[in-house]
C-alpha positions in Angstrom: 26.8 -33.5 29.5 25.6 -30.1 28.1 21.9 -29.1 28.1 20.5 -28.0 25.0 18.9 -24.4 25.4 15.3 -23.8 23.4 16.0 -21.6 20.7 13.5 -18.5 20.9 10.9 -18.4 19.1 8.2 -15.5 17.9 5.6 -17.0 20.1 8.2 -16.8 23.2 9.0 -12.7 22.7 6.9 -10.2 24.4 4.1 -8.6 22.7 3.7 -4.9 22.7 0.4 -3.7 24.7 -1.9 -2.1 22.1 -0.9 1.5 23.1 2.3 0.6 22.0 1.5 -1.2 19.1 -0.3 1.5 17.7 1.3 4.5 18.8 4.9 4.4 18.2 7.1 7.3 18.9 7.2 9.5 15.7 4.6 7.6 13.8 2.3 10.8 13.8 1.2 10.5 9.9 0.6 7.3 7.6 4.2 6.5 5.2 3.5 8.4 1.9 3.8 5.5 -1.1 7.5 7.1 -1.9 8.9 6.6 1.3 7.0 3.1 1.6 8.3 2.2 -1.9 12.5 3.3 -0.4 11.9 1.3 2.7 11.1 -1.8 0.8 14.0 -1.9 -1.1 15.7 -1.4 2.0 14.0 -4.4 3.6 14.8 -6.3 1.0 18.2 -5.8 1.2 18.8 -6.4 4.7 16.2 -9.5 4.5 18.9 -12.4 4.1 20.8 -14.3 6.3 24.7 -13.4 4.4 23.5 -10.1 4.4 22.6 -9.5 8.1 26.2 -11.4 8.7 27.7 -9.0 6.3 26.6 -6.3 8.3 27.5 -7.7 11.8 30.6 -8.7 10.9 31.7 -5.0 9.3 30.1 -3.1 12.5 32.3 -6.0 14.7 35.4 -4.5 12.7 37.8 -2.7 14.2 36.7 1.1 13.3 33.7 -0.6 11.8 34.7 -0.7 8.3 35.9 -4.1 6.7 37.8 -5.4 3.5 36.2 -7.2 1.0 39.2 -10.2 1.4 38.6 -10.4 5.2 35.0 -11.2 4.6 35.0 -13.8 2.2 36.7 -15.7 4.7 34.4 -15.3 7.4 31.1 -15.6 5.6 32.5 -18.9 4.1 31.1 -17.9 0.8 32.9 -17.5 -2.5 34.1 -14.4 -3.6 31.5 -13.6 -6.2 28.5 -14.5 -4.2 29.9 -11.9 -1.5 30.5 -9.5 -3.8 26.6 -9.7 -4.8 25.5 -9.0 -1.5 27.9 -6.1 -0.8 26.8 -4.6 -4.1 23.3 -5.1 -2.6 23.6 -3.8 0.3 25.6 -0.6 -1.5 23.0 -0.1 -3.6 20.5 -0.1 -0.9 22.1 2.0 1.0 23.0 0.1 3.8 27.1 0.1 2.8 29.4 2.9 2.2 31.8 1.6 -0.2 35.4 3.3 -0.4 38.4 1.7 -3.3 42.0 1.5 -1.5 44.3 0.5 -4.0 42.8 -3.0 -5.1 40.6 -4.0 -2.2 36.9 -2.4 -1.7 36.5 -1.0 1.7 32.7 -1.0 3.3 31.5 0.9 6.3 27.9 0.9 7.7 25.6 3.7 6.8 24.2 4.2 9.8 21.7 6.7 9.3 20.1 4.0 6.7 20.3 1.6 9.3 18.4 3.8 11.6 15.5 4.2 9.4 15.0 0.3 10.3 14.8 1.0 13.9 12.2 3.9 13.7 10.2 1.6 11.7 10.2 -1.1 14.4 10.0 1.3 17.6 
């Protein structure tokens, strides 16, 4: 019989000591209002569940770009609903979107993405 593993939780991650808490790499100045105002839309983008599969799922690709008709599939979404979220994330910035005959192409934007991990490090 298997044994259940605890998911994790907030409470069970480690917590940053309040050096680094406060003083994160790069964060020499306060976020001016327009930068604040691009990295909520970006937030919002990347805050849903299809969306953060989305994204795994096209960096898991081979050459890290993926069809639109090989992610339907996986998502286990219908077309139109995964065609939102790609438009989305395009729009966000998050997806690089390239037409090959009739399918849409997507490849991360990984400079975008990295604005998500200087805000968290």
């Amino acid at each position: 019989m298997a044994t259940k593993t605890k998911p994790r939780v907030l409470a069970d991650l480690p917590l940053a000591t309040p050096t680094q808490a406060c003083c994160a790499p790069g964060a020499t100045e306060p976020m001016s209002r327009e930068n604040a105002e691009d990295l909520a839309v970006l937030l919002k983008a990347v805050a849903d569940p299809a969306r953060l599969q989305l994204i795994s799922l096209i960096r898991a690709s081979a050459n890290c770009e993926a069809c639109v008709c090989d992610l339907t599939d996986a998502l286990g979404l219908s077309q139109p609903t995964v065609s939102h979220h790609l438009r989305v994330l395009t729009a966000a910035g998050v997806l690089n979107r390239e037409q090959r005959g009739t399918w849409a192409w997507f490849t991360l934007n990984t400079k975008r993405l990295k604005e998500i991990s200087r805000l968290l490090i």
